[in-house]
C-alpha positions as CSV (number, residue, x, y, z in Angstrom):
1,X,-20.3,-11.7,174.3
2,X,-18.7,-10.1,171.2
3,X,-20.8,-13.0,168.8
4,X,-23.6,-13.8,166.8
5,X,-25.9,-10.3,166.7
6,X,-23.7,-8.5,168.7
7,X,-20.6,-9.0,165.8
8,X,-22.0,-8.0,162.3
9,X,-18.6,-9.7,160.8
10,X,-19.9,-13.2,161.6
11,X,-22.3,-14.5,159.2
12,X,-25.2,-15.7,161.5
13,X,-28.5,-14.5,159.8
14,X,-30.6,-16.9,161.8
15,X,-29.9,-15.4,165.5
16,X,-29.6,-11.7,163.8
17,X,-33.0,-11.6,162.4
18,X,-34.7,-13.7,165.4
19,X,-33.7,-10.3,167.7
20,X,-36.3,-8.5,166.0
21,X,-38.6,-11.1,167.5
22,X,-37.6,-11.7,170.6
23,X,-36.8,-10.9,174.0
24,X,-32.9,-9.7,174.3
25,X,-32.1,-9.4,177.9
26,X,-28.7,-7.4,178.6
27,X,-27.9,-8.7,182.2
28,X,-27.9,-12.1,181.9
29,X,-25.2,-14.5,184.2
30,X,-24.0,-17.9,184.2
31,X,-20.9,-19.4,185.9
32,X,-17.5,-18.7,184.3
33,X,-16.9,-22.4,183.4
34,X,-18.9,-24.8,182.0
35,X,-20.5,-27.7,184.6
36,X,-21.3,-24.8,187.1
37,X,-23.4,-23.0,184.7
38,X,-25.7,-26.4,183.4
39,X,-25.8,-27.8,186.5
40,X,-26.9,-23.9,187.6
41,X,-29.4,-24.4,184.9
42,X,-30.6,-28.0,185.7
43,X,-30.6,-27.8,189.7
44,X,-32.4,-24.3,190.1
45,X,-29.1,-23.8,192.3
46,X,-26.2,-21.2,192.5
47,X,-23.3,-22.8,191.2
48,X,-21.4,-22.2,194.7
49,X,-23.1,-25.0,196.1
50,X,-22.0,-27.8,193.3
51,X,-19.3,-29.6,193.2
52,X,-18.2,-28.8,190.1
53,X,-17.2,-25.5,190.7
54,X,-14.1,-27.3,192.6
55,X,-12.9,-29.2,189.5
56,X,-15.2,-28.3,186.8
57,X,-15.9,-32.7,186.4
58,X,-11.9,-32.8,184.8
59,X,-11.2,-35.6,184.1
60,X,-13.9,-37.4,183.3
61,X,-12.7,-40.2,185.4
62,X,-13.1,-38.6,188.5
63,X,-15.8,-40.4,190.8
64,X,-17.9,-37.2,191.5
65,X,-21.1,-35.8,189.9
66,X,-23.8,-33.1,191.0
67,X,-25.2,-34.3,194.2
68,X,-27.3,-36.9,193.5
69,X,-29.9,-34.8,196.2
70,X,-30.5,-32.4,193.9
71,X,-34.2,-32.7,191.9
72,X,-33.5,-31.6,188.1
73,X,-35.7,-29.9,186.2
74,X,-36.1,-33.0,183.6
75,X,-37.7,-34.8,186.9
76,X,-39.3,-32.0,188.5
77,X,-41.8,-31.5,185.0
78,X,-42.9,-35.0,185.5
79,X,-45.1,-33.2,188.3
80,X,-47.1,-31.6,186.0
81,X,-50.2,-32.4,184.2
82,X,-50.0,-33.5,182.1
83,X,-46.5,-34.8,182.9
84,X,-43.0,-33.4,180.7
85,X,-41.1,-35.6,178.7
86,X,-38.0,-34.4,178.5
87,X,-34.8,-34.8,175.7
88,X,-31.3,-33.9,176.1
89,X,-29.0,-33.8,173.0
90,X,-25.0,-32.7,172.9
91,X,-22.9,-32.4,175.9
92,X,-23.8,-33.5,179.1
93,X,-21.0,-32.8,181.8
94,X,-22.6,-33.4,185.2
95,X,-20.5,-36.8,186.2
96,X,-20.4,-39.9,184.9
97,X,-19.3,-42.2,188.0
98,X,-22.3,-43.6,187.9
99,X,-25.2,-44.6,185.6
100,X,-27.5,-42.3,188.5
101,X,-25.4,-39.2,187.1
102,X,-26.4,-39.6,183.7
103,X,-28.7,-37.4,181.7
104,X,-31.8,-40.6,182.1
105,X,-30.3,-41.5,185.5
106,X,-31.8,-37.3,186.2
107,X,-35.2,-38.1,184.8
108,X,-34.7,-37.0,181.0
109,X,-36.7,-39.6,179.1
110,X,-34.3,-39.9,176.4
111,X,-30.8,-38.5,175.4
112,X,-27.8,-38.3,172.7
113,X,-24.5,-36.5,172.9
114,X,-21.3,-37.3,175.1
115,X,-21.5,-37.1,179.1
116,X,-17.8,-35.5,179.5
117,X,-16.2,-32.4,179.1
118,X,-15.6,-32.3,176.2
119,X,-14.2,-34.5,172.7
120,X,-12.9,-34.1,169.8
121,X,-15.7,-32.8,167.1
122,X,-15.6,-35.4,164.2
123,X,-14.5,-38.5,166.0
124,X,-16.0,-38.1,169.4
125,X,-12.7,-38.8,171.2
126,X,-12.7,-37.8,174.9
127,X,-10.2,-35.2,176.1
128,X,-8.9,-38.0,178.3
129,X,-9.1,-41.3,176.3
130,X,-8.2,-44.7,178.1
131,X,-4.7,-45.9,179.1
132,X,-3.7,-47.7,176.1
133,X,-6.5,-46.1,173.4
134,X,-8.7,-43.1,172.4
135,X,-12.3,-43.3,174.1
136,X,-15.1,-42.5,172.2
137,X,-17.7,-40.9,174.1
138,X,-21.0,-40.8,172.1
139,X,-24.3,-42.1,173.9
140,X,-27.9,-43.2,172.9
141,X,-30.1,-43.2,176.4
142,X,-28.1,-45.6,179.0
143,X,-26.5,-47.0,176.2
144,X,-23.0,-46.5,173.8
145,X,-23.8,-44.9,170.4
146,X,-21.7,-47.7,168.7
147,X,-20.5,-47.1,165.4
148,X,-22.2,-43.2,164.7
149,X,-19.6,-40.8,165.6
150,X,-16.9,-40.1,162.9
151,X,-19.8,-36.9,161.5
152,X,-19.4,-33.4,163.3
153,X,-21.3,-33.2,166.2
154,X,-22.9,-30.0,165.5
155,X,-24.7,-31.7,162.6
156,X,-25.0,-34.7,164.4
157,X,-26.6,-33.2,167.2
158,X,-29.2,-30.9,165.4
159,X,-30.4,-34.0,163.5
160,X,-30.9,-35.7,166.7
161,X,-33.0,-33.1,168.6
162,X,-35.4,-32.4,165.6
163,X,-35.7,-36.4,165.6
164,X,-36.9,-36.2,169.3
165,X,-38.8,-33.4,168.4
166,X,-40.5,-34.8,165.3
167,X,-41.0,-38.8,167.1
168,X,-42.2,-36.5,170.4
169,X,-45.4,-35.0,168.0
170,X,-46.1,-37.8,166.7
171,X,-46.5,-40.7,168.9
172,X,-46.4,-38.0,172.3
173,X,-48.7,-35.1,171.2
174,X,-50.9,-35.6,174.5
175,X,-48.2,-34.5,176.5
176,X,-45.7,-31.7,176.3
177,X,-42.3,-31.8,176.4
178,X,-38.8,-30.3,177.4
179,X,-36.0,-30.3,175.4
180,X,-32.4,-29.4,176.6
181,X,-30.3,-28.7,173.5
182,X,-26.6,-28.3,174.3
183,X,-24.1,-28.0,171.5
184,X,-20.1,-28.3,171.7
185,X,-20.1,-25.7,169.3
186,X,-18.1,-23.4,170.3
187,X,-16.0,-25.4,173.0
188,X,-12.5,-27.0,172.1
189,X,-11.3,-28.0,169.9
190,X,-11.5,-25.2,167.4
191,X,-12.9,-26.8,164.4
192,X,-15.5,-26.5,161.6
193,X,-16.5,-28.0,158.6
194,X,-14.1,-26.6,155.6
195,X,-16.6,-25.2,153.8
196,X,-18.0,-23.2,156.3
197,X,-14.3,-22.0,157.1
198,X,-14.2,-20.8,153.9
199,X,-17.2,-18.4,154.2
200,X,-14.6,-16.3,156.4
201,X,-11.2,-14.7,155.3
202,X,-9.7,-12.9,158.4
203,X,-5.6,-13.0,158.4
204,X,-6.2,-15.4,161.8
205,X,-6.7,-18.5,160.8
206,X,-7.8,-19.1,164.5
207,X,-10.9,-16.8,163.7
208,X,-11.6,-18.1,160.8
209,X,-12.7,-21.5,162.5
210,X,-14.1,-20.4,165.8
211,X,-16.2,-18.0,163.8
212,X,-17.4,-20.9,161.7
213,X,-18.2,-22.8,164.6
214,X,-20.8,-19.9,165.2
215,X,-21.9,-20.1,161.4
216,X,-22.7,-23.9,162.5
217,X,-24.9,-22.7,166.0
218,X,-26.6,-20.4,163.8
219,X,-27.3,-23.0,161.0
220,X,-28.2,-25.3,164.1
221,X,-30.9,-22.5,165.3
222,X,-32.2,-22.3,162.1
223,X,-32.7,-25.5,161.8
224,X,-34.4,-26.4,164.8
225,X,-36.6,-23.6,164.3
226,X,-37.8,-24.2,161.1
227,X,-38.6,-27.8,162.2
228,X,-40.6,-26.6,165.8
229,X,-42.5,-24.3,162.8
230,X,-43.2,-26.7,160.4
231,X,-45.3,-28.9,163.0
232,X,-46.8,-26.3,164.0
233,X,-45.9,-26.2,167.2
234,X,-43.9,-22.7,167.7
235,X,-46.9,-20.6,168.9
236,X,-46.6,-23.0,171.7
237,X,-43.3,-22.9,172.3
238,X,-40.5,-21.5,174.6
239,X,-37.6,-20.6,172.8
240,X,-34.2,-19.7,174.7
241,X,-31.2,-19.3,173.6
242,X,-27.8,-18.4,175.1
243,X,-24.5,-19.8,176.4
244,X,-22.6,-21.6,179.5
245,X,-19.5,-18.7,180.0
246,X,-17.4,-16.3,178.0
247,X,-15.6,-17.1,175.1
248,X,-11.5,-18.1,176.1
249,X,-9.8,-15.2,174.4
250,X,-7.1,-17.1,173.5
251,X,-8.4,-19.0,170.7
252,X,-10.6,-16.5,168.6
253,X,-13.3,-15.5,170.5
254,X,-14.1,-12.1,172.3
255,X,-16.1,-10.6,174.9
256,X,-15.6,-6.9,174.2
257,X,-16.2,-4.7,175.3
258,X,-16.1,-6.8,178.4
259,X,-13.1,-7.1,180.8
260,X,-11.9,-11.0,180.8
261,X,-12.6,-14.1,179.5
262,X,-13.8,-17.7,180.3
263,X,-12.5,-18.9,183.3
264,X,-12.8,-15.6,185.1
265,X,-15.0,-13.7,187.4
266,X,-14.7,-10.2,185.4
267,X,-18.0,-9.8,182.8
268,X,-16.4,-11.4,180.1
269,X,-16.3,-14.7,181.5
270,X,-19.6,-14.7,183.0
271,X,-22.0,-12.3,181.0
272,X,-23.2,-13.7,178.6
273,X,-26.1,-13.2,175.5
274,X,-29.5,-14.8,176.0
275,X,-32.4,-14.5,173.2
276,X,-36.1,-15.5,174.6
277,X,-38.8,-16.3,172.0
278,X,-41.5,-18.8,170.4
279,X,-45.5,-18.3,170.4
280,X,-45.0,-18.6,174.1
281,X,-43.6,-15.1,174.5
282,X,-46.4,-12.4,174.6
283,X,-46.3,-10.3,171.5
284,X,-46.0,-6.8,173.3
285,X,-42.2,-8.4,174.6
286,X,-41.0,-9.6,171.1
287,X,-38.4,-7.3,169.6
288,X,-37.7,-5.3,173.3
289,X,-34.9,-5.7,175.3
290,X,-34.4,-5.6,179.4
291,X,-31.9,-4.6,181.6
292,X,-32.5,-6.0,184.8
293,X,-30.5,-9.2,186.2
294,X,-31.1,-12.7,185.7
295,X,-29.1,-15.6,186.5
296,X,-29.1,-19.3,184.1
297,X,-30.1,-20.2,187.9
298,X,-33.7,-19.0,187.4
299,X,-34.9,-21.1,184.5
300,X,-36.1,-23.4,187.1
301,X,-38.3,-21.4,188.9
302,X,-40.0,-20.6,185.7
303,X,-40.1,-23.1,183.9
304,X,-42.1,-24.8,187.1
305,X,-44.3,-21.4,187.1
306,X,-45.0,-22.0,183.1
307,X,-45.5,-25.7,183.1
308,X,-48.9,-25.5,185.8
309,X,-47.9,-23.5,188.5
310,X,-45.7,-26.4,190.0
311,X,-43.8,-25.7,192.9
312,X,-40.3,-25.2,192.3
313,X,-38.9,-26.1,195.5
314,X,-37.2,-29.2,195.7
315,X,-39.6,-32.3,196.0
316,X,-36.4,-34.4,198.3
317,X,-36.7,-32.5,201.8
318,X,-33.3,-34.0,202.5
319,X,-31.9,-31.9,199.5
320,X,-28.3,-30.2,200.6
321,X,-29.6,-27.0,199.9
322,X,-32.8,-24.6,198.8
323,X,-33.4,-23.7,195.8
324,X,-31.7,-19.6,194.8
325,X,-34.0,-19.8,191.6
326,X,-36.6,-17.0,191.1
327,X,-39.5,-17.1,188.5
328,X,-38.8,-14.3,185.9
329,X,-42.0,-14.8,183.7
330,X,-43.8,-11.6,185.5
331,X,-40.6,-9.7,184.0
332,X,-40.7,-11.8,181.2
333,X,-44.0,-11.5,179.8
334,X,-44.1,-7.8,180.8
335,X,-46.4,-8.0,183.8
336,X,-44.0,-6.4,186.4
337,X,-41.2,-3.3,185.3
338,X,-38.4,-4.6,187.3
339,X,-36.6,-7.9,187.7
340,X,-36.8,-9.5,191.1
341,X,-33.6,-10.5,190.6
342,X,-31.0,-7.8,192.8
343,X,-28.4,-10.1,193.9
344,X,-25.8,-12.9,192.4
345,X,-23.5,-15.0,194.2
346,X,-21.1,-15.2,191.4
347,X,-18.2,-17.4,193.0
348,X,-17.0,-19.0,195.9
349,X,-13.8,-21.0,196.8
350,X,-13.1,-22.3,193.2
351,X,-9.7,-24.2,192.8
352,X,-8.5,-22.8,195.6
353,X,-7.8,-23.1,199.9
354,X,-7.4,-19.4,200.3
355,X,-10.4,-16.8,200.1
356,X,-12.0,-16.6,196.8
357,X,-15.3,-15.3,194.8
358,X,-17.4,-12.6,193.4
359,X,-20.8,-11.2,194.6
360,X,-23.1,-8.6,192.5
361,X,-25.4,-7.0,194.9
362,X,-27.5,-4.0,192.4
363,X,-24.8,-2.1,190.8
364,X,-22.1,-3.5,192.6
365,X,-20.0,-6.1,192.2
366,X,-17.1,-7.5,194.3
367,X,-14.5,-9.8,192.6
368,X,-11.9,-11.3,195.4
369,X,-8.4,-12.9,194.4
370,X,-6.5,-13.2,191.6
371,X,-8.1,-13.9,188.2
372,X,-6.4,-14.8,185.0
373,X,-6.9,-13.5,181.9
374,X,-8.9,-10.6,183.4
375,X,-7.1,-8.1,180.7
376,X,-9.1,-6.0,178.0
377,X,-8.3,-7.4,175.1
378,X,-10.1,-5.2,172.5
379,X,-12.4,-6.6,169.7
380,X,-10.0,-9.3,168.5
């Protein structure tokens, strides 16, 4: 929470200035880990009701995924008219067992980043590796990126969605498209390029890094941005940007003045900052913020409302479970004072046998069990 425009001591001009232009809403939830939350985001689903939330997809050898039942939202805009193409770039996470799981296996047209939790930034090594060697895990569509890893993914990545987005307006201008842009930045490992480490001198060399990591997202915004601008296609554009939990206190970041940290059920682990903008967004809304809830959860909903009205209700009727996403835009765009939005199932039986989870229900908000690293641990 404590990042980017909320921090003036990190040096992110891009995501500072683009508040003054955009919708800031101040009650906005993911998941407390990282699968949960983009499989939230993808599934139109509370994150309860995935798999994930049992083991998070660690390893990346284990033979689960996100139920395979599920429509995700990459599929879904092929229903309307004309139909979505859709991009994903950067980290994946939502099982690998098979190729079914994988970004294109879910109906994105195209994708670039690594499907695991989580790698090493420069060479692309997996947390996990193989038996007897490191595993690089970098992919192009349905296919290994052979021989482009060893260049830090942040950079990587942003060159690879303003590709998509440049190749998509030129050869795909009849039909729009959806692009899901996830950076590692700033996951583990803590690491930056040296000369944007330099732009910081704390006494932590710990902060120094994970601060430049948010130097990169912000370059990475910029970036992006400028690009959607320069083809002339942000007045028709949708712009969000936020993040999957709270930062881990333990290696730089901070949620004050929040209470925990990533991996917990306390608003620091599960609170988190969310920018809306682009053309899209009706001038009256640009440069206000709003204080009613929203869960990741309800992209879907409106991203169905926004691209024709589709119905966001999931097109397998043998899917495990209905939909929990609710279409914001009337909040949004200003149309309607109050979110419809009143409840969130935070939580439920994570890691655990015994009783576990957290509910928000208005101002309430129950948190059951134990939670680690649910402290206040000050600024930094």
């Amino acid at each position: 929470w404590n990042s980017m425009y909320h921090n003036a001591e990190e040096i992110t001009p891009t995501l500072d200035a683009m508040v003054e232009t955009s919708l800031v809403m101040k009650q906005f939830y993911v998941y407390k880990y990282c699968s949960p939350t983009r499989g939230s985001f993808l599934t139109g689903r509370f994150p309860y009701k995935l798999c994930a939330t049992r083991n998070n997809l660690n390893p990346a050898t284990i033979p689960e995924g996100i139920n395979l039942g599920y429509t995700y939202i990459a599929k879904k805009l092929q229903n309307s008219n004309p139909p979505y193409l859709s991009y994903q770039v950067g980290k994946w996470h939502q099982g690998i067992f098979t190729s079914d799981y994988t970004p294109v296996g879910r109906g994105f047209n195209k994708s670039y980043g690594f499907l695991s939790g989580g790698e090493d930034h420069y060479n692309q090594h997996n947390f996990w590796g193989c038996p007897n060697a490191p595993a690089v895990d970098l992919y192009d569509s349905d296919v290994p990126a052979f021989g482009k890893n060893d260049t830090y993914n942040g950079y990587e990545f942003t060159e690879a969605a303003i590709n998509y987005i440049k190749d998509h307006v030129k050869n795909n201008a009849a039909n729009p498209f959806f692009i899901y842009f996830a950076l590692h930045n700033t996951h583990g490992p803590i690491e930056a390029p040296k000369d944007v480490i330099s732009m910081y001198n704390y006494n932590q060399t710990l902060r120094n890094t994970f601060d430049a990591m948010t130097t990169v997202v912000d370059q990475s915004v910029k970036n992006v941005t400028d690009a959607l601008k320069a083809l002339n296609i942000w007045d028709n554009t949708l712009f969000i940007w936020t993040n999957d939990n709270g930062s881990p206190v333990s290696v730089g970041g901070s949620n004050y003045p929040f209470r925990g940290s990533k991996g917990n059920n306390f608003e620091g682990g599960v609170h988190v900052p969310l920018l809306v903008s682009g053309g899209i967004l009706p001038e009256g809304m640009k440069g206000k913020s709003l204080d009613g809830m929203m869960h990741i959860t309800d992209w879907y909903a409106t991203f169905c409302y926004l691209a024709g009205a589709i119905n966001p209700n999931d097109d397998n009727p043998d899917a495990p479970s209905p939909i929990d996403s609710i279409n914001m835009w009337p909040y949004l765009s200003g149309q309607v004072m109050e979110s419809p939005r009143n409840m969130i199932i935070h939580d439920h039986l994570m890691y655990s046998d015994t009783t576990q989870g957290a509910i928000r229900n208005g101002k309430y908000k129950l948190v059951i069990m134990n939670e680690s690293q649910a402290g206040w641990y000050g600024q930094f």
